[in-house]
C-alpha positions in Angstrom: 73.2 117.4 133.3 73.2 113.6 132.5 73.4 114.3 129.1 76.1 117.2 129.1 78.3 114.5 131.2 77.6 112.1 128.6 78.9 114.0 125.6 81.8 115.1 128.0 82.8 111.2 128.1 82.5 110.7 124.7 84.6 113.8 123.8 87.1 112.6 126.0 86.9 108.9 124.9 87.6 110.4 121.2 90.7 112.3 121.8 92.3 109.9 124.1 91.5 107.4 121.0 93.0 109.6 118.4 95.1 111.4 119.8 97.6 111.0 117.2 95.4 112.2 114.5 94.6 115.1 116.7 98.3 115.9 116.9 98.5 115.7 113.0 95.5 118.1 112.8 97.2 120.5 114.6 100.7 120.5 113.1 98.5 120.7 110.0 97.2 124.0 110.9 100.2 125.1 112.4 102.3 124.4 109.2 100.0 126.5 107.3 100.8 129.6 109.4 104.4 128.4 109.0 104.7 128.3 105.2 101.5 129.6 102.8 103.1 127.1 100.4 101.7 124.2 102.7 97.9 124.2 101.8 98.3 124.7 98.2 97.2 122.2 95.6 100.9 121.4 94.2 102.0 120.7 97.5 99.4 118.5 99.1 99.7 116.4 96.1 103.7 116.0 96.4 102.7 115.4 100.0 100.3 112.5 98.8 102.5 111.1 96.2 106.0 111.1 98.6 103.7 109.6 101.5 101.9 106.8 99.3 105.6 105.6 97.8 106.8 105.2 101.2 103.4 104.3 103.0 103.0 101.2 100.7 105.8 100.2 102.2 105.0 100.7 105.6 101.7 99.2 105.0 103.7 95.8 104.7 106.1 96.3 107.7 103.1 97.0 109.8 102.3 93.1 109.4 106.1 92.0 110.3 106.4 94.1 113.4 102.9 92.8 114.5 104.2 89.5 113.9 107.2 90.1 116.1 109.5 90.3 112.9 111.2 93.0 111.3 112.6 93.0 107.5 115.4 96.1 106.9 115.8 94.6 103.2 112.7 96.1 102.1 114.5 99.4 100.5 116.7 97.1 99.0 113.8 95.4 97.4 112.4 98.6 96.0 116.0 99.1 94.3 116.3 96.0 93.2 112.9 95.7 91.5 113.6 98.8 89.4 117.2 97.4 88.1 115.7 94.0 87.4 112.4 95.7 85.4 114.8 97.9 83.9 117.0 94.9 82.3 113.6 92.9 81.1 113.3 96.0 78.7 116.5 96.0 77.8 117.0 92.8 76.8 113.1 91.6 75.6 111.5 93.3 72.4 108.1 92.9 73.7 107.8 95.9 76.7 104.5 94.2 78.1 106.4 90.8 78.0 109.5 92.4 79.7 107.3 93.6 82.4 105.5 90.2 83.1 109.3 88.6 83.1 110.7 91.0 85.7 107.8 90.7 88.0 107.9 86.9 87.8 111.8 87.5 88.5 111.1 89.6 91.5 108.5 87.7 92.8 110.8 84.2 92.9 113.4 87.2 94.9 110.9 87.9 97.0 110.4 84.1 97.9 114.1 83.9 98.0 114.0 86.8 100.1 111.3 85.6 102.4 112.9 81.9 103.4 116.0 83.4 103.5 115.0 85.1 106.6 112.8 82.7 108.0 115.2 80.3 107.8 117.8 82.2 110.1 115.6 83.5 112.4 113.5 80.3 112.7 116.6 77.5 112.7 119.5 79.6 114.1 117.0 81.8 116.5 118.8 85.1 115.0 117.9 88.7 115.4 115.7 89.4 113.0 117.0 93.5 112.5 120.3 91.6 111.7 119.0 89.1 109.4 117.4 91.4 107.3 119.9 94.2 107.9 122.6 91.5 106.4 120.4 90.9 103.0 119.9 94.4 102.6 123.1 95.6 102.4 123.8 91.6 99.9 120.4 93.1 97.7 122.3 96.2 97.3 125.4 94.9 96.2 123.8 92.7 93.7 121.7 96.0 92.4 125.2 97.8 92.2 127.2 94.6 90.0 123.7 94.1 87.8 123.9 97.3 86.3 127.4 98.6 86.9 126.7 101.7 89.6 125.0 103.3 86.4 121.6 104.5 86.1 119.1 102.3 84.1 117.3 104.5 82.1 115.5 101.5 79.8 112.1 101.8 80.2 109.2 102.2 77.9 106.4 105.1 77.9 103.6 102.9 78.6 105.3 102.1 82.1 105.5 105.8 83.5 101.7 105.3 83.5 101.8 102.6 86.4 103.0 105.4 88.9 103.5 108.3 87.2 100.4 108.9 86.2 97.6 111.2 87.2 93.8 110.2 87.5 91.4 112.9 86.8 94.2 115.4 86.1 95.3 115.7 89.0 95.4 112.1 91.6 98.9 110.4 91.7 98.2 106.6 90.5 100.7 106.4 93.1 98.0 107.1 95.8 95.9 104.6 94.0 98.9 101.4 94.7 98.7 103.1 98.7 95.0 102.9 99.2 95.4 99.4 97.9 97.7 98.5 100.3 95.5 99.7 103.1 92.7 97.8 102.3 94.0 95.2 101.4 96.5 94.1 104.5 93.7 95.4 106.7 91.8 93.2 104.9 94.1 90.3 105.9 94.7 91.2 109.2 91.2 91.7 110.6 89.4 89.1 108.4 91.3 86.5 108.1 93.2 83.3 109.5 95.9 84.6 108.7 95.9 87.9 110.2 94.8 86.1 113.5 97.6 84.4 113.3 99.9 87.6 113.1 98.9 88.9 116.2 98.8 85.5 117.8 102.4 84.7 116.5 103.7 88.2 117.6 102.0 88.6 120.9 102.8 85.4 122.7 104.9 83.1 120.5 104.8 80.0 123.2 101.1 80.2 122.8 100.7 80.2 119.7 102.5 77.1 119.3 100.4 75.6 122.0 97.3 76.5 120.5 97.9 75.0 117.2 99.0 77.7 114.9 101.9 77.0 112.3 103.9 80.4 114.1 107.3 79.1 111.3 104.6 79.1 108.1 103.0 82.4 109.2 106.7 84.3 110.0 107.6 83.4 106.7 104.4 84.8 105.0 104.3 87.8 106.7 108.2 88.4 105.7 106.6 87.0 101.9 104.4 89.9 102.5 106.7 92.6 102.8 108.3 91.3 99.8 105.2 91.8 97.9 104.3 95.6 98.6 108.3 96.2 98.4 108.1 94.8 94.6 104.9 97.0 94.2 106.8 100.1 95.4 109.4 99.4 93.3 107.4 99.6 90.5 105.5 103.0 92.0 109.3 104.7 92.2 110.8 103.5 89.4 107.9 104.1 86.7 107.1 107.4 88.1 111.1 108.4 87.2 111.3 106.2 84.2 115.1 105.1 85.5 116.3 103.4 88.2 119.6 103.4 90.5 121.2 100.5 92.6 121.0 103.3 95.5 117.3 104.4 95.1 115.2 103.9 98.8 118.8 103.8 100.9 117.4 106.2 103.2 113.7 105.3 103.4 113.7 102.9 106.1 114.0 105.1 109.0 110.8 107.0 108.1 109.2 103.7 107.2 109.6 102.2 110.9 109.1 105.4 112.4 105.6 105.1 110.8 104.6 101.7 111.8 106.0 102.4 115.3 104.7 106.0 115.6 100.9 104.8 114.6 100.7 102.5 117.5 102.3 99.4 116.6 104.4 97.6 119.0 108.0 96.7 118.8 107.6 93.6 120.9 104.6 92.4 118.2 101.0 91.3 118.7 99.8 95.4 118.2 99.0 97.3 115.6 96.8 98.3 112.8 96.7 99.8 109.6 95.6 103.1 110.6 97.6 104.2 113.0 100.2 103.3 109.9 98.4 105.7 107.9 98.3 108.2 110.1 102.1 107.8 111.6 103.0 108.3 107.9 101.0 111.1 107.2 102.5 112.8 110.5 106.3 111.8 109.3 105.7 113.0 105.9 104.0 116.6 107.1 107.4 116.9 109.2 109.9 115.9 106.4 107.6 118.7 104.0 107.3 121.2 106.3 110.7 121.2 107.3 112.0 121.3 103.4 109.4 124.2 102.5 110.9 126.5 105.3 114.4 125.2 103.5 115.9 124.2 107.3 119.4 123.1 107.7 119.8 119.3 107.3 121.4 119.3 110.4 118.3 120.9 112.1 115.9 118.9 110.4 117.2 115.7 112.0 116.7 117.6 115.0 113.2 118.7 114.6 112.1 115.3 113.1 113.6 113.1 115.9 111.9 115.4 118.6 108.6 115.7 117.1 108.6 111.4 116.2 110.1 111.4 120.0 106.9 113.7 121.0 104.2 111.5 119.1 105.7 108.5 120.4 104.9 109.6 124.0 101.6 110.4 123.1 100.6 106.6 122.0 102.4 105.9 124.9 100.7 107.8 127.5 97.3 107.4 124.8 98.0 103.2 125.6 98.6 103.5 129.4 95.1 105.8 129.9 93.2 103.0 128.0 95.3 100.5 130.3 94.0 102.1 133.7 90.4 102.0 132.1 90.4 98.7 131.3 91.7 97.6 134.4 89.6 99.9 136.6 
């Protein structure tokens, strides 16, 4: 009797854990009643590749919205990354030298980008949403002058390869740049100083202060480190079409927050971790699939996609209050 009681706990301590992926799981195998198109090869790896471009991204904003930032200029990174690539080719003979040349230009944006905000957050105590929100919108202007509102179509074969690609005939290098990402930042965040100084900054910035950590240098690496994956994905959308467009990622954002917010991390900073990231992404991309296989109205998939983020959203929530009472009992 002991025993059944035992695994009954256990079962019960697993779902209320995960039950995100649980709800994932089951949207899973109710999409594949939905559509038979779901479950087959082609489309599990369009899945993988549209929810690696985006997840590297979210991957990054994981760390800011630990650290009690936000940076809305990462889609406008992405853009800008492709255009600035796109004119190294143009304008060096050497492809591989072009390529070293535009990341060295985008990383020294991404610094740019990174101080920028830290700077008016930190000295003028501003909003960070309308910080970023303000760059965003400057990054895409500059995209739009740099290349005219035209397409750049300049790149070289070799690069479709960096994202484009597929391992063993049939992985998206694209998923290659994701599972990166996920190690890597969880990496950072579990492992290191740093990372302990995310959660510290975002969870009680007063007492971080008090307890000796450098809360202005750690804001301003975690928006650095946004920068980074947004330059990576950059690279993972713009190789994969060979062209690029002041415009490309306008409309990634939403999903990209929803994500970061969905998998567990909070708003208000100091919670959060890669995997519920991964999984939040995973459920927003299974919605924005599902939905297009069925070919639903536009206007009814905003509906069904803000009522089933709404609906996992009140599953952390009542997941995080459960735990709460446990802990507290």
């Amino acid at each position: 009797m002991s025993n059944m009681k035992s695994l009954s706990h256990k079962i019960r301590n697993f779902l209320l854990n995960n039950l995100l992926l649980v709800f994932v799981i089951i949207l899973w195998i109710f999409a594949s009643f939905l559509s038979k198109k779901f479950l087959t090869t082609n489309n599990l790896l369009n899945l993988l590749k549209t929810a690696s471009m985006k997840g590297t991204l979210a991957v990054g904003m994981t760390v800011a919205i630990i650290c009690g930032q936000i940076d809305m200029s990462v889609s406008s990174t992405v853009a800008m990354t492709g255009v600035v690539l796109g004119m190294c080719f143009a304008a060096i003979p050497n492809p591989y030298v072009a390529l070293v040349v535009g990341i060295l230009v985008m990383l020294f944006v991404g610094v740019a980008m990174a101080s920028a905000h830290s700077f008016f957050v930190i000295k003028y105590n501003m909003p960070p949403m309308i910080v970023t929100m303000a760059t965003m919108k400057l990054l895409y202007g500059f995209c739009g002058l740099l290349c005219n509102g035209y397409p750049i179509t300049t790149f070289p074969t070799f690069y479709s390869k960096l994202g484009g690609a597929k391992l063993f005939g049939w992985l998206p290098s694209a998923s290659i740049w994701f599972i990166v990402s996920i190690i890597a930042v969880s990496f950072i965040l579990s492992r290191t100083k740093f990372g302990r100084d995310v959660y510290a900054t975002g969870g009680n910035l007063q007492a971080a202060k008090l307890s000796g950590i450098n809360v202005n240098r750690t804001r301003w690496f975690a928006y650095f480190l946004v920068q980074i994956v947004a330059i990576a994905a950059g690279i993972i959308l713009s190789s994969q079409v060979r062209a690029d467009n002041h415009s490309y990622a306008q409309d990634w954002g939403l999903d990209i927050i929803s994500s970061v917010i969905i998998g567990g991390t909070s708003f208000a900073g100091g919670v959060g971790t890669v995997p519920g990231t991964v999984v939040g992404m995973i459920l927003v991309s299974t919605i924005n699939n599902v939905l297009t296989l069925l070919n639903v109205s536009t206007f009814y998939q905003y509906l069904c996609q803000g009522a089933l983020m709404l609906f996992a959203v009140v599953i952390n929530t009542i997941k995080d209050s459960a735990l709460s009472k446990r802990v507290n009992a």
